[in-house]
TIVEXMAR-41703 format. One record per residue (C-alpha): x, y, z; residue in one letter. Coordinates in steps of 0.05 Angstrom, whole numbers, always signed. Example, Ala and Ser with C-alpha at 12.3 -4.5 7.8 and 13.67 -1.06 7.14 Angstrom:
<kedos>
<kedo><xx>+246</xx><yy>-90</yy><zz>+156</zz><aa>A</aa></kedo>
<kedo><xx>+273</xx><yy>-21</yy><zz>+143</zz><aa>S</aa></kedo>
</kedos>
This chain:
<kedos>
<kedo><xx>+97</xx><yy>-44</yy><zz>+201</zz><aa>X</aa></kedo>
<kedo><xx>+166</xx><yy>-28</yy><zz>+227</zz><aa>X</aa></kedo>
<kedo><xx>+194</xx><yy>+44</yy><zz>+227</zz><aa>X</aa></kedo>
<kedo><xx>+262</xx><yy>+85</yy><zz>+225</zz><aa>X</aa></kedo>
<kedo><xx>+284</xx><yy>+120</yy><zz>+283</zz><aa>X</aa></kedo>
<kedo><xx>+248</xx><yy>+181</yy><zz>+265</zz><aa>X</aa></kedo>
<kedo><xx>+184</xx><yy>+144</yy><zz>+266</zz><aa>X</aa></kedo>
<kedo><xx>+169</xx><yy>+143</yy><zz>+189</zz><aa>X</aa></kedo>
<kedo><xx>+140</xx><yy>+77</yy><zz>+168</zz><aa>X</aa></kedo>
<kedo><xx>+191</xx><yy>+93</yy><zz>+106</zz><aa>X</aa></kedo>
<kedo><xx>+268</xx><yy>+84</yy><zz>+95</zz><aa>X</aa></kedo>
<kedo><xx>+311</xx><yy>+163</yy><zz>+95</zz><aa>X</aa></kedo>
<kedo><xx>+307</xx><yy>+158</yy><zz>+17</zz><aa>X</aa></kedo>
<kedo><xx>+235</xx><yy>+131</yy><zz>+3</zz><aa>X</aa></kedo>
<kedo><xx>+211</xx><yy>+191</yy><zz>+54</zz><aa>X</aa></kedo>
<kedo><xx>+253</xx><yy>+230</yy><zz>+4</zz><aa>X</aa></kedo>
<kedo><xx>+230</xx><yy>+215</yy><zz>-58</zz><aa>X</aa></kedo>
<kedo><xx>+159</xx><yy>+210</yy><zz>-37</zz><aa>X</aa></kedo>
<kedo><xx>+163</xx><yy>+276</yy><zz>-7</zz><aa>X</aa></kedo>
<kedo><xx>+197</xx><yy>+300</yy><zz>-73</zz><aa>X</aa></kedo>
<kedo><xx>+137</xx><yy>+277</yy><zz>-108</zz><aa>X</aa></kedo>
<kedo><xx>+82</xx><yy>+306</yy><zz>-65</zz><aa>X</aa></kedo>
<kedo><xx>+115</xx><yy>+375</yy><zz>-67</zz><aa>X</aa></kedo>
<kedo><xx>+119</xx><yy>+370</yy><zz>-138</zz><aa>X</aa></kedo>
<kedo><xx>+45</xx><yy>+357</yy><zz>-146</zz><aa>X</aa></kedo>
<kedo><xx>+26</xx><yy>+414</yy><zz>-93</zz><aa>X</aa></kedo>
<kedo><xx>+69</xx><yy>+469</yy><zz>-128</zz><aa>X</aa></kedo>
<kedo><xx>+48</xx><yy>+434</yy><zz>-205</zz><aa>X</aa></kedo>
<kedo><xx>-33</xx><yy>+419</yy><zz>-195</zz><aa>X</aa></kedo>
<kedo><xx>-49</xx><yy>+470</yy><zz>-136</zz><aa>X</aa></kedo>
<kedo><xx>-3</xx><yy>+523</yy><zz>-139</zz><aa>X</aa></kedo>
<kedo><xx>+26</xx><yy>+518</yy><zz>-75</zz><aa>X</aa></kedo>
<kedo><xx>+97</xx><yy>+528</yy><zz>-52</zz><aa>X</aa></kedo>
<kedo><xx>+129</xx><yy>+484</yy><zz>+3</zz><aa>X</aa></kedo>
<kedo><xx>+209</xx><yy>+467</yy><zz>+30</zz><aa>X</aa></kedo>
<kedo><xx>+223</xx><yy>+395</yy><zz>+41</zz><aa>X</aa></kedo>
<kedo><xx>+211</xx><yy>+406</yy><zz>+119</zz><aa>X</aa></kedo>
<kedo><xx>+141</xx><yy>+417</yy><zz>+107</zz><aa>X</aa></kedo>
<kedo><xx>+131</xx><yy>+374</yy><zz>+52</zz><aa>X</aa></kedo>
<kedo><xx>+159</xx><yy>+318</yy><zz>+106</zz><aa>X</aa></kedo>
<kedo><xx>+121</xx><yy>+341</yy><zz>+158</zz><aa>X</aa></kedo>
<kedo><xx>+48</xx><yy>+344</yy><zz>+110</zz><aa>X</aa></kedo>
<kedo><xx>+76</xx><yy>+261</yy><zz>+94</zz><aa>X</aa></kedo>
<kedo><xx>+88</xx><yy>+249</yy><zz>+158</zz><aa>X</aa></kedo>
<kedo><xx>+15</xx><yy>+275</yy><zz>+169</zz><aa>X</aa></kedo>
<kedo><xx>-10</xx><yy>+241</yy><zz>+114</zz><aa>X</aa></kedo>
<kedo><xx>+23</xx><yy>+167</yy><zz>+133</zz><aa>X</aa></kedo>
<kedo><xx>-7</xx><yy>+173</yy><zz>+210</zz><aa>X</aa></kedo>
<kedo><xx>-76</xx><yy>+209</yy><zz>+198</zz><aa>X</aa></kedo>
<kedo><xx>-108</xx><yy>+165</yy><zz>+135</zz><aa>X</aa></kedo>
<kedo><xx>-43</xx><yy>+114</yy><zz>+122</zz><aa>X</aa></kedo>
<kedo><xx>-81</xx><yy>+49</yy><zz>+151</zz><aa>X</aa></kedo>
<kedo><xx>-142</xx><yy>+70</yy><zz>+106</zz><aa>X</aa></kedo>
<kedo><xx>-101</xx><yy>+63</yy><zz>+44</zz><aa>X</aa></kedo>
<kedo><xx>-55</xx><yy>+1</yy><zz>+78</zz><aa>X</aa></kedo>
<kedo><xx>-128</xx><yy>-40</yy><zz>+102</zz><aa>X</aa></kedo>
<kedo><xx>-151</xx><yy>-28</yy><zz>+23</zz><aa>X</aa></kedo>
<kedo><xx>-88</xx><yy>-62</yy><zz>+12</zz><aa>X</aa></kedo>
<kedo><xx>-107</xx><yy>-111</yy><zz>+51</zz><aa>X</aa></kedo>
<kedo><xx>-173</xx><yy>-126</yy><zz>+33</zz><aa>X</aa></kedo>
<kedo><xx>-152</xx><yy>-128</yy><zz>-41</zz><aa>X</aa></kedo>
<kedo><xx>-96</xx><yy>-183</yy><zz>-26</zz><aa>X</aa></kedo>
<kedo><xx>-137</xx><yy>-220</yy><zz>+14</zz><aa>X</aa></kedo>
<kedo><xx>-194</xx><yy>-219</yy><zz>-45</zz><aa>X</aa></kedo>
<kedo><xx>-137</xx><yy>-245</yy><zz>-91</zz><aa>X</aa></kedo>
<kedo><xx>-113</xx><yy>-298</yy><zz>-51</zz><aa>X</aa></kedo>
<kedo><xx>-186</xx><yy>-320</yy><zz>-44</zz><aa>X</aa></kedo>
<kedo><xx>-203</xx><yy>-328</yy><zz>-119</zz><aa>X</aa></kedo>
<kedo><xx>-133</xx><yy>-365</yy><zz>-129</zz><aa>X</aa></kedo>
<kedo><xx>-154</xx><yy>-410</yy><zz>-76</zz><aa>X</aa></kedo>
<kedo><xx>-224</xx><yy>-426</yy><zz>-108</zz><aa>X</aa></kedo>
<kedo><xx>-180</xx><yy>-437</yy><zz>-174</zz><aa>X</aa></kedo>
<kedo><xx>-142</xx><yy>-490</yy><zz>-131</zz><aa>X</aa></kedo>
<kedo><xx>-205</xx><yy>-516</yy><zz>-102</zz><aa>X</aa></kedo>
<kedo><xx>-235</xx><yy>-527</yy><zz>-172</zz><aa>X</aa></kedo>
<kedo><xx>-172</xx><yy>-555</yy><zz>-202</zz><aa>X</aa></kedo>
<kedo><xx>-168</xx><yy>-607</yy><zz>-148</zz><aa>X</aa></kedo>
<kedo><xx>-239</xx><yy>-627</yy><zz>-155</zz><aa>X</aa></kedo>
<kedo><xx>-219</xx><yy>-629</yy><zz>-231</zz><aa>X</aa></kedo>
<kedo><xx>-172</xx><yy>-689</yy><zz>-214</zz><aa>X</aa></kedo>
<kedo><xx>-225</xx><yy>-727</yy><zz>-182</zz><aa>X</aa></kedo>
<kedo><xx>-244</xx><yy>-800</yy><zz>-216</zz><aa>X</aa></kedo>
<kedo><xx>-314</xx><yy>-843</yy><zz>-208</zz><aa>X</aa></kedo>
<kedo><xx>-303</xx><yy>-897</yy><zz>-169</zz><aa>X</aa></kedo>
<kedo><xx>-323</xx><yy>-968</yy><zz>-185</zz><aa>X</aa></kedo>
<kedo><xx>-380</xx><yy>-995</yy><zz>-155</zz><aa>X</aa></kedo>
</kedos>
């Protein structure tokens, strides 16, 4: 995964929004009050502590989808097949 100069895996406006976001939910569900600079910082922590958890789900669930379209393909091709003539 490539990342910006300040060694977010995420573009100056994704980081942004995101951050945005989780403030929002931390002041709206728990009741807590943050600035963007920690709100950035807790994403930062967030995207290095548990990030490949969430990004090797990812994973996992593409490669499980790719699997079952390939067995689709499989089947379909066997699908095709004709006797042959003895």
């Amino acid at each position: 995964m490539s990342r910006s100069a300040s060694g977010s895996p995420f573009k100056a406006e994704e980081k942004a929004e995101l951050a945005r976001r989780l403030r929002d939910y931390l002041r709206d569900e728990l009741g807590a009050e943050a600035g963007m600079l920690e709100t950035e910082a807790f994403l930062d922590f967030i995207a290095a502590e548990i990030g490949n958890a969430f990004y090797n789900r990812g994973l996992f669930d593409a490669q499980a989808a790719i699997a079952a379209r390939l067995e689709e393909a499989t089947d379909a091709v066997y699908a095709l097949e004709k006797p042959a003539r003895a």
